[in-house]
mmCIF file as gemmi writes it, N, C-alpha and C atoms, coordinates in Angstrom:
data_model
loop_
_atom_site.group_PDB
_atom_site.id
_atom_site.type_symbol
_atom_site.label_atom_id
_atom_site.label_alt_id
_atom_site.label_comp_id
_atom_site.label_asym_id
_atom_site.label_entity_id
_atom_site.label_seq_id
_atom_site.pdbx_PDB_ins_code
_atom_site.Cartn_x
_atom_site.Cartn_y
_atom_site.Cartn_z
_atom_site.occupancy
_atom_site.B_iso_or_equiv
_atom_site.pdbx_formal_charge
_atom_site.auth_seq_id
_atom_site.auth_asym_id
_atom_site.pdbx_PDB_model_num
ATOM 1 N N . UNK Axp A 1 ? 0.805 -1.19 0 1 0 ? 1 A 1
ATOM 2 C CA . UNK Axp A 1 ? 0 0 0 1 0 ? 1 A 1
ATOM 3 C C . UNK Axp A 1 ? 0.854 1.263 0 1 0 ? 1 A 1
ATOM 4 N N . UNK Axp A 2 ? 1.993 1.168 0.495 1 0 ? 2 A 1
ATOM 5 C CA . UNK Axp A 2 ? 2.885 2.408 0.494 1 0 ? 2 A 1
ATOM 6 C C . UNK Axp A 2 ? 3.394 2.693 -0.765 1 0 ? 2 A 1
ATOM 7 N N . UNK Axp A 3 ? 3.294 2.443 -1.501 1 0 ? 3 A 1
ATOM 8 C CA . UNK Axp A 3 ? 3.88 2.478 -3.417 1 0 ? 3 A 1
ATOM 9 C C . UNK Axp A 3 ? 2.753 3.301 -3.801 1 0 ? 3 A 1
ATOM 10 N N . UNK Axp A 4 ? 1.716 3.597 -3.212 1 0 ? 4 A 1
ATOM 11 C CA . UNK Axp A 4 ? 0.508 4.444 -3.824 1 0 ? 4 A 1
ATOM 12 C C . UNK Axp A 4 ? 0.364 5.785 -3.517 1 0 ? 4 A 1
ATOM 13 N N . UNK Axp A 5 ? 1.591 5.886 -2.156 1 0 ? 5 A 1
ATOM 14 C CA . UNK Axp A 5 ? 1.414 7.494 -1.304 1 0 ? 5 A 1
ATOM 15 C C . UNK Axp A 5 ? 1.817 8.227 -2.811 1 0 ? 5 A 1
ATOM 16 N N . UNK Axp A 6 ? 2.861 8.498 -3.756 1 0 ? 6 A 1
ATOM 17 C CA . UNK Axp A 6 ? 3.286 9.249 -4.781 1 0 ? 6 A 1
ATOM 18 C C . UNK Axp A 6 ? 1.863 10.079 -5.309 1 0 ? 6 A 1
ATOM 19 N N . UNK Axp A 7 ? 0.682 9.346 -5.561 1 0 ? 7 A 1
ATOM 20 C CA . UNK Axp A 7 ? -0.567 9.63 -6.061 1 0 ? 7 A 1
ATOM 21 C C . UNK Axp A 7 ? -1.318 10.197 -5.376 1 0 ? 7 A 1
ATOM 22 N N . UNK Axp A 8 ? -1.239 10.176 -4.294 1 0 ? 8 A 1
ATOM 23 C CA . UNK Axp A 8 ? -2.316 11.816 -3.139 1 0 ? 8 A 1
ATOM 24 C C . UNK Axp A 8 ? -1.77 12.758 -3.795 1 0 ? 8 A 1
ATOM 25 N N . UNK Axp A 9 ? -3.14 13.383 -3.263 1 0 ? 9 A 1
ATOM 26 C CA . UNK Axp A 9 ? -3.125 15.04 -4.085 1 0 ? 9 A 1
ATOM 27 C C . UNK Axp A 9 ? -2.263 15.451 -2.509 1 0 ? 9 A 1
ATOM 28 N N . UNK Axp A 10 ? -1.265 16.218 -3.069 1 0 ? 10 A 1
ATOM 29 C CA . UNK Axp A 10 ? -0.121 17.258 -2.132 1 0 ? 10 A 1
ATOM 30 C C . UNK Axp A 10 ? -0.764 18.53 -1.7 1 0 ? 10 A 1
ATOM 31 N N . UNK Axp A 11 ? -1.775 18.994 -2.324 1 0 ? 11 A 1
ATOM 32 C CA . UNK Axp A 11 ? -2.322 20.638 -2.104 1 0 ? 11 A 1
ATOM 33 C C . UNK Axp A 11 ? -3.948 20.517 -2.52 1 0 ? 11 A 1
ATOM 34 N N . UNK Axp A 12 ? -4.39 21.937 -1.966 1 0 ? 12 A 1
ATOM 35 C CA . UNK Axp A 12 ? -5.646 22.381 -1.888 1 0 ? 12 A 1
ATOM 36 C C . UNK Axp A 12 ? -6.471 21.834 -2.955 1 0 ? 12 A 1
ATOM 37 N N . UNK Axp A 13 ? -7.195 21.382 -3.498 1 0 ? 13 A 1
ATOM 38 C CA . UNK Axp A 13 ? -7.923 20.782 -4.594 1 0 ? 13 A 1
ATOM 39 C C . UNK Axp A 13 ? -8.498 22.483 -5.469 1 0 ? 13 A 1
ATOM 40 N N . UNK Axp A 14 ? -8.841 23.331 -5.125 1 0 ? 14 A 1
ATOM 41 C CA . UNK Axp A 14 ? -9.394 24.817 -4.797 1 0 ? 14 A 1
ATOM 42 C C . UNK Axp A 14 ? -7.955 25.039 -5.814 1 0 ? 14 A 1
ATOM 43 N N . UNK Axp A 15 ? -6.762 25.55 -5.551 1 0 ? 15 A 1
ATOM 44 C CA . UNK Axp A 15 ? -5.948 25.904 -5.935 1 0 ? 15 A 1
ATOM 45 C C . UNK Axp A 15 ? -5.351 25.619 -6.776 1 0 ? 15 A 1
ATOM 46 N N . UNK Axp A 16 ? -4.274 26.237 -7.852 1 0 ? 16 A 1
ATOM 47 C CA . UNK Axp A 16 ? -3.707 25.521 -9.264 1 0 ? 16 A 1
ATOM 48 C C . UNK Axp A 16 ? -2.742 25.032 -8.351 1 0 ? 16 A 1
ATOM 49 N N . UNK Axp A 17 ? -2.233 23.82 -9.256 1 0 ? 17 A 1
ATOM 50 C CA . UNK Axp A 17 ? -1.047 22.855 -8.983 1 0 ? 17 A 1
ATOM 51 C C . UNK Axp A 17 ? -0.085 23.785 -9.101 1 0 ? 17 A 1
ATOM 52 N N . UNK Axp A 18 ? 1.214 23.341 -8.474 1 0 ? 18 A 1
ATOM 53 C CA . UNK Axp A 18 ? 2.771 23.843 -8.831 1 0 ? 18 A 1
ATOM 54 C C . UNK Axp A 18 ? 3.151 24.098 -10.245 1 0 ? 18 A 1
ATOM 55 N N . UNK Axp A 19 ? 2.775 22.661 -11.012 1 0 ? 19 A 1
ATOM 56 C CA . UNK Axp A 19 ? 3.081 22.543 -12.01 1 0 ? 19 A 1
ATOM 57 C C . UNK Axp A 19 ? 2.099 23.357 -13.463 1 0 ? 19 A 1
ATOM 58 N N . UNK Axp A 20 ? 0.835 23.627 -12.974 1 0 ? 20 A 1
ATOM 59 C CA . UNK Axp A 20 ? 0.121 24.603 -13.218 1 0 ? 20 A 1
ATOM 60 C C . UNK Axp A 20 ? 0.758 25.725 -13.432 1 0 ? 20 A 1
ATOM 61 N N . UNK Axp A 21 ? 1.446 26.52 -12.338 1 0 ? 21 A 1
ATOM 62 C CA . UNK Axp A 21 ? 1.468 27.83 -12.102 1 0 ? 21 A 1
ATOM 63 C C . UNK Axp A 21 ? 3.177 28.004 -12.604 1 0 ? 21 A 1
ATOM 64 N N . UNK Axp A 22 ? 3.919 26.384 -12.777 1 0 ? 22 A 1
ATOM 65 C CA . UNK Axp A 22 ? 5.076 27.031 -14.044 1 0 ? 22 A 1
ATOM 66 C C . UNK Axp A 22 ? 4.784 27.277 -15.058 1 0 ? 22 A 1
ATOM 67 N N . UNK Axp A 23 ? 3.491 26.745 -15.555 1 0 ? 23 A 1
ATOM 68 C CA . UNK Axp A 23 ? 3.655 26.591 -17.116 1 0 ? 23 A 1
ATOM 69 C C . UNK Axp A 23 ? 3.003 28.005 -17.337 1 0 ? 23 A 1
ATOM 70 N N . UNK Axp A 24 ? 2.267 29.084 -16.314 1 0 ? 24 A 1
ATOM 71 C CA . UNK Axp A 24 ? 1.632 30.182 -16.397 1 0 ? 24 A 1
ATOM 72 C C . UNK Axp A 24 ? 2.801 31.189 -16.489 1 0 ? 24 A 1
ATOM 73 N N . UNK Axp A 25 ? 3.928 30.852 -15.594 1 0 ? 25 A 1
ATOM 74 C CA . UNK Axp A 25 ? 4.732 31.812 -15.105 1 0 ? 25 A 1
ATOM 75 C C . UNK Axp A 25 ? 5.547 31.544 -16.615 1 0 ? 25 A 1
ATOM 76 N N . UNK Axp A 26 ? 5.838 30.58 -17.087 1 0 ? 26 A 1
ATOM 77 C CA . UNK Axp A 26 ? 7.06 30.321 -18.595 1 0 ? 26 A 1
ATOM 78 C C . UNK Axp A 26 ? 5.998 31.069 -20.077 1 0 ? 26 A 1
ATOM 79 N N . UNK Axp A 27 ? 4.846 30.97 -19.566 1 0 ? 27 A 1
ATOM 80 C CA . UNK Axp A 27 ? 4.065 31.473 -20.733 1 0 ? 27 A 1
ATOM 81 C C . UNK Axp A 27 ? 3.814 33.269 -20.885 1 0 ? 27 A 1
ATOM 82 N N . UNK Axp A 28 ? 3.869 33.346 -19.458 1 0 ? 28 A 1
ATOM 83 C CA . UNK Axp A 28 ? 4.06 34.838 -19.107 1 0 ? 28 A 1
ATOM 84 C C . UNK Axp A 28 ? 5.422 35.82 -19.459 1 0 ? 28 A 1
ATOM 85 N N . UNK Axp A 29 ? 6.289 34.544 -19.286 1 0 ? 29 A 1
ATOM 86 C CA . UNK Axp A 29 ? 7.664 35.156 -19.597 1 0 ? 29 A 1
ATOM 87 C C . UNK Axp A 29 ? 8.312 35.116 -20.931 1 0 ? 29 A 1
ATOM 88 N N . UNK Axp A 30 ? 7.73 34.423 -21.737 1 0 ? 30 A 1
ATOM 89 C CA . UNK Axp A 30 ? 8.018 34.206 -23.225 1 0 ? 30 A 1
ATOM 90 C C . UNK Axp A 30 ? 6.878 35.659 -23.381 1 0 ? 30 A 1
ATOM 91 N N . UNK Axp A 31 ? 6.161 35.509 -23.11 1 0 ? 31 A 1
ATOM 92 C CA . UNK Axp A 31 ? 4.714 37.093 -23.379 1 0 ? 31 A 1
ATOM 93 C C . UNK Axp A 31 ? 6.15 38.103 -23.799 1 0 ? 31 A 1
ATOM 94 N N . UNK Axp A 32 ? 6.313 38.302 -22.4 1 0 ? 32 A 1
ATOM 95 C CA . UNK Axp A 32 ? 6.869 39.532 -21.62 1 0 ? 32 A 1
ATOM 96 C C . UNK Axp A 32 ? 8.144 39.756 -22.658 1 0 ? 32 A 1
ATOM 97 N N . UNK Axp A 33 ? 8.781 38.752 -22.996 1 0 ? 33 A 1
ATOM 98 C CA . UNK Axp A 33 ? 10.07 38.894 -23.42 1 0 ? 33 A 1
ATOM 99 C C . UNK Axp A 33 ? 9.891 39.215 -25.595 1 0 ? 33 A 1
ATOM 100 N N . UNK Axp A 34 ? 8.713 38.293 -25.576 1 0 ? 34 A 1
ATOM 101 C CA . UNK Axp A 34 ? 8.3 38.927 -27.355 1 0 ? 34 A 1
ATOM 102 C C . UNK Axp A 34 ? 7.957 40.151 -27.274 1 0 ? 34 A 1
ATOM 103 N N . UNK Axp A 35 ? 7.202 40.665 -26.206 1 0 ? 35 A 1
ATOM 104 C CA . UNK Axp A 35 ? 6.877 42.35 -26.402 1 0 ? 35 A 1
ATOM 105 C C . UNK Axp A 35 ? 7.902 43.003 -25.89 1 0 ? 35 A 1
ATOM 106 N N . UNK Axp A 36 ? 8.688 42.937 -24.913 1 0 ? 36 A 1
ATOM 107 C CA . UNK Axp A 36 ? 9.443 43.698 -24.214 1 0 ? 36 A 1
ATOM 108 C C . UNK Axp A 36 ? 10.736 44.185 -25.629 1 0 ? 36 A 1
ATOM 109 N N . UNK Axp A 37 ? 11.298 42.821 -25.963 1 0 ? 37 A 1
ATOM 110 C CA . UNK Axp A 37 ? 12.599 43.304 -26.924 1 0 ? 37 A 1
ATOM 111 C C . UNK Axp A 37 ? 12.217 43.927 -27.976 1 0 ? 37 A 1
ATOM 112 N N . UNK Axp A 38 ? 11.12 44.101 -29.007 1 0 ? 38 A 1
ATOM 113 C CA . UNK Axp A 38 ? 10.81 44.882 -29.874 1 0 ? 38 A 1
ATOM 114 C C . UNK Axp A 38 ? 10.653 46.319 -28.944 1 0 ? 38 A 1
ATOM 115 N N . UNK Axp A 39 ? 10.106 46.568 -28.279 1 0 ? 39 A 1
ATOM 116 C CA . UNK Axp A 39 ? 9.652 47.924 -27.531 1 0 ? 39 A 1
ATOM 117 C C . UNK Axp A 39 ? 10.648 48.495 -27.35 1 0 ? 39 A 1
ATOM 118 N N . UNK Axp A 40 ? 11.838 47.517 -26.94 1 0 ? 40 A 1
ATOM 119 C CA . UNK Axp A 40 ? 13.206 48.538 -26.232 1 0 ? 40 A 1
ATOM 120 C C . UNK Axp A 40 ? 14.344 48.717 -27.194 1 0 ? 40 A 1
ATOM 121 N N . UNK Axp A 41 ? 13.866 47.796 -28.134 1 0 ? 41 A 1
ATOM 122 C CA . UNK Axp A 41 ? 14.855 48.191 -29.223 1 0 ? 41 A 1
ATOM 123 C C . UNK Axp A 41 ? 14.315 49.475 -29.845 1 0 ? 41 A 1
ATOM 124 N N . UNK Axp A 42 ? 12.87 49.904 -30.672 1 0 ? 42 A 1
ATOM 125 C CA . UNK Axp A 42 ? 12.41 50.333 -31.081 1 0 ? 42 A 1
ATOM 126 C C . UNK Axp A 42 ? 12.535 52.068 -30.528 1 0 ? 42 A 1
ATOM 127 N N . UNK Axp A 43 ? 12.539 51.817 -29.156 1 0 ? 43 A 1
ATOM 128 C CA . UNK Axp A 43 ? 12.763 53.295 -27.988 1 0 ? 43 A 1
ATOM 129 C C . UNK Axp A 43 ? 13.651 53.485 -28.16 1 0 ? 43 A 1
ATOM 130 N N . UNK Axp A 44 ? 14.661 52.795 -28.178 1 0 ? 44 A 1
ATOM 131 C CA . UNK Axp A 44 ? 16.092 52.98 -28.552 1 0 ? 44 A 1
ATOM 132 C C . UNK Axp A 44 ? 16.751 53.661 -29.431 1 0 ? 44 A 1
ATOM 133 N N . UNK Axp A 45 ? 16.195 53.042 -30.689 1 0 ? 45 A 1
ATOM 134 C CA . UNK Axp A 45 ? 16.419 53.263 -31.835 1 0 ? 45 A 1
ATOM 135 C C . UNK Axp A 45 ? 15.915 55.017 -31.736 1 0 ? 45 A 1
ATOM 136 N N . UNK Axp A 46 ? 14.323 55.065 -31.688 1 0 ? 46 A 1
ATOM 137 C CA . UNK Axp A 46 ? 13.577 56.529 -31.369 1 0 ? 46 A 1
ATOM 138 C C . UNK Axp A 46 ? 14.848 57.426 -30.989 1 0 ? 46 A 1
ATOM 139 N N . UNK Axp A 47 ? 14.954 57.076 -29.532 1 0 ? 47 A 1
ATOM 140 C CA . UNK Axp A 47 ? 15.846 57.951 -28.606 1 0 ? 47 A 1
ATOM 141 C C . UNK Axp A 47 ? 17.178 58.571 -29.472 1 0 ? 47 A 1
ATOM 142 N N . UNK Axp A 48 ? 17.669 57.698 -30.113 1 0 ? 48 A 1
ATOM 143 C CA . UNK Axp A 48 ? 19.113 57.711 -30.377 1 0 ? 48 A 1
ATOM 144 C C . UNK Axp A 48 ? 18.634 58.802 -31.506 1 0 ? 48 A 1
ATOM 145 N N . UNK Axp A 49 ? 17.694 58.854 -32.26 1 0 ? 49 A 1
ATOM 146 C CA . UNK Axp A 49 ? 16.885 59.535 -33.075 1 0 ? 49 A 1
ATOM 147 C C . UNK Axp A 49 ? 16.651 61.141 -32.855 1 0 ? 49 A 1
ATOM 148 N N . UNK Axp A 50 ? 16.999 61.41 -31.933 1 0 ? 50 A 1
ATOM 149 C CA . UNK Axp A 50 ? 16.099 62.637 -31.034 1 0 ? 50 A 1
ATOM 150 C C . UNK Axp A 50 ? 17.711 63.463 -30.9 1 0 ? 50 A 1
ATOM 151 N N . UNK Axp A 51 ? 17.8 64.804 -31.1 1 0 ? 51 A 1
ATOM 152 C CA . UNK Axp A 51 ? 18.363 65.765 -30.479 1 0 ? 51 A 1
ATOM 153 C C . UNK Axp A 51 ? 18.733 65.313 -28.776 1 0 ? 51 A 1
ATOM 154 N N . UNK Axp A 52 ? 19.827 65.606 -28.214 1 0 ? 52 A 1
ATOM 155 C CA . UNK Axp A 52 ? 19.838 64.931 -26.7 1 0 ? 52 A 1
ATOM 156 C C . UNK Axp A 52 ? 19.248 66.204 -25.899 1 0 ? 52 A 1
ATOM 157 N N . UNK Axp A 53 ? 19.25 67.236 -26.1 1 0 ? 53 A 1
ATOM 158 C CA . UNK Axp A 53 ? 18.122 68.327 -25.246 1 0 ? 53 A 1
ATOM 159 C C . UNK Axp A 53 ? 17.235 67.727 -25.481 1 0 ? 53 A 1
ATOM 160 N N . UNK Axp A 54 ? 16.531 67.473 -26.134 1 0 ? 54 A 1
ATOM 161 C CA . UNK Axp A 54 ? 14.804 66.682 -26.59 1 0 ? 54 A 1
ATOM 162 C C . UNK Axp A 54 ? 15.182 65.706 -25.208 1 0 ? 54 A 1
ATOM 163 N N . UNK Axp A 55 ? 16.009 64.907 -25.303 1 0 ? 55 A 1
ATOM 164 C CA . UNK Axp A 55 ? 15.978 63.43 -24.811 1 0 ? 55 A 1
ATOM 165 C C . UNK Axp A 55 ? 16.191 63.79 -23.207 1 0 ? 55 A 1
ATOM 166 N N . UNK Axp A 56 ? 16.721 65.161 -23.038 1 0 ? 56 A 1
ATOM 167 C CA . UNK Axp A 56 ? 17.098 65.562 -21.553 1 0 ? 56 A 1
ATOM 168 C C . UNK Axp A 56 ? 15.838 65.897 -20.932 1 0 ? 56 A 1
ATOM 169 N N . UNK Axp A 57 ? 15.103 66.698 -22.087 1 0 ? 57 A 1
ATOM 170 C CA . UNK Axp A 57 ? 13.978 67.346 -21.406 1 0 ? 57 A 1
ATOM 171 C C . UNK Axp A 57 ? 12.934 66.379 -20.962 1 0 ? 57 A 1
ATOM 172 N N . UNK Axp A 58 ? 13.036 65.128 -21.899 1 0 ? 58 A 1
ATOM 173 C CA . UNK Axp A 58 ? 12.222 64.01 -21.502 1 0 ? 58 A 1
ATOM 174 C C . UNK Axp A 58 ? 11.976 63.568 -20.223 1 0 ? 58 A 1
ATOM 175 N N . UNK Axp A 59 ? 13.487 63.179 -20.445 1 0 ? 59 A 1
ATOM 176 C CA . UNK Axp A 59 ? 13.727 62.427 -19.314 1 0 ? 59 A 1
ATOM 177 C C . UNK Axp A 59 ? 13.861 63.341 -18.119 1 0 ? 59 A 1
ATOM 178 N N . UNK Axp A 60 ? 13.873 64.778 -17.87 1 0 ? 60 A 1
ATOM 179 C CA . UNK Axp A 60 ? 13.27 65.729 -16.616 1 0 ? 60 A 1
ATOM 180 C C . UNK Axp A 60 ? 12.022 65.465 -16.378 1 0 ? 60 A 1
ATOM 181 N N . UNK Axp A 61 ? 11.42 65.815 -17.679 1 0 ? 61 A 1
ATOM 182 C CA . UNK Axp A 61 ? 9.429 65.631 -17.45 1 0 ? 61 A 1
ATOM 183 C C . UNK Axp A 61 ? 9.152 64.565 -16.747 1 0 ? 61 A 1
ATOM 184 N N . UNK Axp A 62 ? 9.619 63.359 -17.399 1 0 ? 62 A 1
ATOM 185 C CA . UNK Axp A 62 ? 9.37 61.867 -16.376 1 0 ? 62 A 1
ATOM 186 C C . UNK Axp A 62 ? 9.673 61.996 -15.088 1 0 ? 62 A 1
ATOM 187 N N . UNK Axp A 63 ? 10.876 62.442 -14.937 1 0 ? 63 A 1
ATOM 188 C CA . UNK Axp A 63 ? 11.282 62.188 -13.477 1 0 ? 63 A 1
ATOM 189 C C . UNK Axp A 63 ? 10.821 62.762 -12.566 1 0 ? 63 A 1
ATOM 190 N N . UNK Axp A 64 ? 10.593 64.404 -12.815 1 0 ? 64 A 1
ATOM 191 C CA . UNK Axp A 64 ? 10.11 65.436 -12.216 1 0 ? 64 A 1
ATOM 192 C C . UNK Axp A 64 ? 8.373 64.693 -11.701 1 0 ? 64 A 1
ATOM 193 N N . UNK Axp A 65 ? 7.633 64.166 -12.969 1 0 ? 65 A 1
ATOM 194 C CA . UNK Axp A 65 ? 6.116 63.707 -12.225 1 0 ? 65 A 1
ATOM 195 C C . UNK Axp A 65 ? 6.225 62.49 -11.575 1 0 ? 65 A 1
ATOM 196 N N . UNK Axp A 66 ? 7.386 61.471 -11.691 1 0 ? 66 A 1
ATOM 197 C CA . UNK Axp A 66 ? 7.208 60.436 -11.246 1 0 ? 66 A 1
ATOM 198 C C . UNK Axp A 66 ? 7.453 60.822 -9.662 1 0 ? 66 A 1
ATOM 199 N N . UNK Axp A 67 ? 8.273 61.89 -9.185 1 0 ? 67 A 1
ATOM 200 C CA . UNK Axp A 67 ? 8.736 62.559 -8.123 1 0 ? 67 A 1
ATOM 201 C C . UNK Axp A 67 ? 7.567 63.029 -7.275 1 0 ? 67 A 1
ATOM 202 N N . UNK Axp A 68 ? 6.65 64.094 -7.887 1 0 ? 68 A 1
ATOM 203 C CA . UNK Axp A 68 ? 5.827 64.838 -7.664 1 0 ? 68 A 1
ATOM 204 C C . UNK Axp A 68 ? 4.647 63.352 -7.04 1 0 ? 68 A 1
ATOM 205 N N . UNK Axp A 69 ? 4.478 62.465 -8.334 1 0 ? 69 A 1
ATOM 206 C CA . UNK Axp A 69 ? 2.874 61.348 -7.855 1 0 ? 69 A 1
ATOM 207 C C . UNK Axp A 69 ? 3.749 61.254 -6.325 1 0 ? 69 A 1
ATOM 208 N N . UNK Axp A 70 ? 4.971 60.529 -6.283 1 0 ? 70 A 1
ATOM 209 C CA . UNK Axp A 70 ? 5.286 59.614 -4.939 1 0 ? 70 A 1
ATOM 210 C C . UNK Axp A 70 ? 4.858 60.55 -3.88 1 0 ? 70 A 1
ATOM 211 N N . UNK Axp A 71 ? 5.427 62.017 -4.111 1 0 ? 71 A 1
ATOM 212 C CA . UNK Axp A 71 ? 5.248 63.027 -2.658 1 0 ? 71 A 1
ATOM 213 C C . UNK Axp A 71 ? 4.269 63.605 -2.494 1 0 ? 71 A 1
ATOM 214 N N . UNK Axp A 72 ? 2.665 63.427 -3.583 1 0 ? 72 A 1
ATOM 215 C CA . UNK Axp A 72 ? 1.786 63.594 -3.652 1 0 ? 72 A 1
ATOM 216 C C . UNK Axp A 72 ? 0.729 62.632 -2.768 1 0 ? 72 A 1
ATOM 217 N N . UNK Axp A 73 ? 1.364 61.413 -3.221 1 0 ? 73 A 1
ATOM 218 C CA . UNK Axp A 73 ? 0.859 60.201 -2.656 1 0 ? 73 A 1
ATOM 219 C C . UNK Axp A 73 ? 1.334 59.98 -1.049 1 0 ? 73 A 1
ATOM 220 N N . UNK Axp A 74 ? 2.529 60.645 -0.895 1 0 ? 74 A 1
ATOM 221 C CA . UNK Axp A 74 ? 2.711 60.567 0.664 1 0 ? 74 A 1
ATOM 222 C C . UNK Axp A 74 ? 2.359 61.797 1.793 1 0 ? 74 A 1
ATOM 223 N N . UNK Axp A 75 ? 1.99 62.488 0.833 1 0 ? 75 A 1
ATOM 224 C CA . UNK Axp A 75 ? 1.437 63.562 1.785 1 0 ? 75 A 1
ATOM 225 C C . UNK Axp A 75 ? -0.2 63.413 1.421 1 0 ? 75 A 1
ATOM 226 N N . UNK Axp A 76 ? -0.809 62.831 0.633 1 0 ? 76 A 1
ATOM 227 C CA . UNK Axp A 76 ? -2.348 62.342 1.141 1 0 ? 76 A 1
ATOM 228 C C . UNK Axp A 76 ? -2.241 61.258 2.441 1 0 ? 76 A 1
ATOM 229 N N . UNK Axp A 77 ? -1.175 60.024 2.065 1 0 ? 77 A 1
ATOM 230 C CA . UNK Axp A 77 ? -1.382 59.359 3.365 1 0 ? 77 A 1
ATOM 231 C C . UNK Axp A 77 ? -1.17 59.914 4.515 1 0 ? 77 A 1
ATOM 232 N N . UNK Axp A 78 ? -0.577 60.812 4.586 1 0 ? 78 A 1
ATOM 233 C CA . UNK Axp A 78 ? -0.542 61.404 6.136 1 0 ? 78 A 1
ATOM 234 C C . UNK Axp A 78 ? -1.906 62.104 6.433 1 0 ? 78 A 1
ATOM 235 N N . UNK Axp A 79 ? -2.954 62.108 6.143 1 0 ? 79 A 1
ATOM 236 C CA . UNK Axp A 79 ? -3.64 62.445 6.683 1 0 ? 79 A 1
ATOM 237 C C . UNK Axp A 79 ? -4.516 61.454 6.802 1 0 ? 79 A 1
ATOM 238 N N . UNK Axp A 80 ? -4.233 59.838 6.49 1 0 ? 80 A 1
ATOM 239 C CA . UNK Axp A 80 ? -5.386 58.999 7.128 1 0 ? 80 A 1
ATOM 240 C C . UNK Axp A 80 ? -4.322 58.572 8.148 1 0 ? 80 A 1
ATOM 241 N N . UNK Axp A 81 ? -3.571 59.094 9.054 1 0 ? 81 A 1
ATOM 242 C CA . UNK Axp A 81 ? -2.585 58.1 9.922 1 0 ? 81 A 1
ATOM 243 C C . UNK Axp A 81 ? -3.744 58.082 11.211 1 0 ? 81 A 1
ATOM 244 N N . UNK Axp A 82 ? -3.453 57.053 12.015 1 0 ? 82 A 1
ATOM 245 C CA . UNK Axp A 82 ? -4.042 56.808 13.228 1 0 ? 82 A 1
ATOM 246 C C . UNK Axp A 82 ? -3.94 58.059 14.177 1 0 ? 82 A 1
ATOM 247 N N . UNK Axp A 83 ? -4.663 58.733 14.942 1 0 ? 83 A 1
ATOM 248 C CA . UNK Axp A 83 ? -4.68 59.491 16.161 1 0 ? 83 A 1
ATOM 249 C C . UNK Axp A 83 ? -4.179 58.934 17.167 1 0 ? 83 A 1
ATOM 250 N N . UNK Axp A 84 ? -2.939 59.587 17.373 1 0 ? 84 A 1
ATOM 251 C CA . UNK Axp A 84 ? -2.039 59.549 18.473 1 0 ? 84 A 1
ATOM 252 C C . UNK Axp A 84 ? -0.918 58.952 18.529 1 0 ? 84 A 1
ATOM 253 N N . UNK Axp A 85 ? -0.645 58.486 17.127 1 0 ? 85 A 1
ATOM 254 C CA . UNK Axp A 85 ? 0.848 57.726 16.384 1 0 ? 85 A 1
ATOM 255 C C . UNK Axp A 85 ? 1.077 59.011 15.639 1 0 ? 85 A 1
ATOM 256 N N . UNK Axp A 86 ? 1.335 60.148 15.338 1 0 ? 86 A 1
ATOM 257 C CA . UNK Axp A 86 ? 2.034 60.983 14.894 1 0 ? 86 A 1
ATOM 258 C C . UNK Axp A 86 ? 3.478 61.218 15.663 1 0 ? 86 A 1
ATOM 259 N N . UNK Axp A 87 ? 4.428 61.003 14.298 1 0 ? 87 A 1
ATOM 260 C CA . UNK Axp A 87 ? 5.601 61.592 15.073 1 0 ? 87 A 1
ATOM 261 C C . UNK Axp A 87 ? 6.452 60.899 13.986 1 0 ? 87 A 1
């Protein structure tokens, strides 16, 4: 009877298998990697394309709002903080 333990189910019946959730994660990553290398070549290519003031000013604009959301976003959370944990 012990030659049969291999065949129990190991996990939640509810939940994907292990082996499930590689073949999601390898299918995701072949995705990721056909769109990703055309995109970054293509930006690339763009960029290299561009005057480098153009490409400076860009890359200020980005940084400058990506700056602004974070300290935007952390000064709304301070005003849901708990009463009487300030400090």
């Amino acid at each position: 009877m012990r030659y049969w333990l291999w065949m129990q189910i190991d996990h939640d019946p509810k939940e994907l298998s292990h082996k499930a959730i590689k073949i999601v994660a390898l299918v995701a990553t072949a995705l990721i990697a056909a769109i990703a290398i055309p995109v970054v070549f293509g930006v690339s290519w763009a960029v290299n394309g561009l005057p480098d003031v153009v490409v400076f000013l860009l890359f200020g604009t980005f940084l400058g709002l990506t700056v602004g959301f974070f300290v935007g976003r952390w000064d709304g959370l301070r005003t849901h903080r708990t009463p009487g944990r300030d400090g």
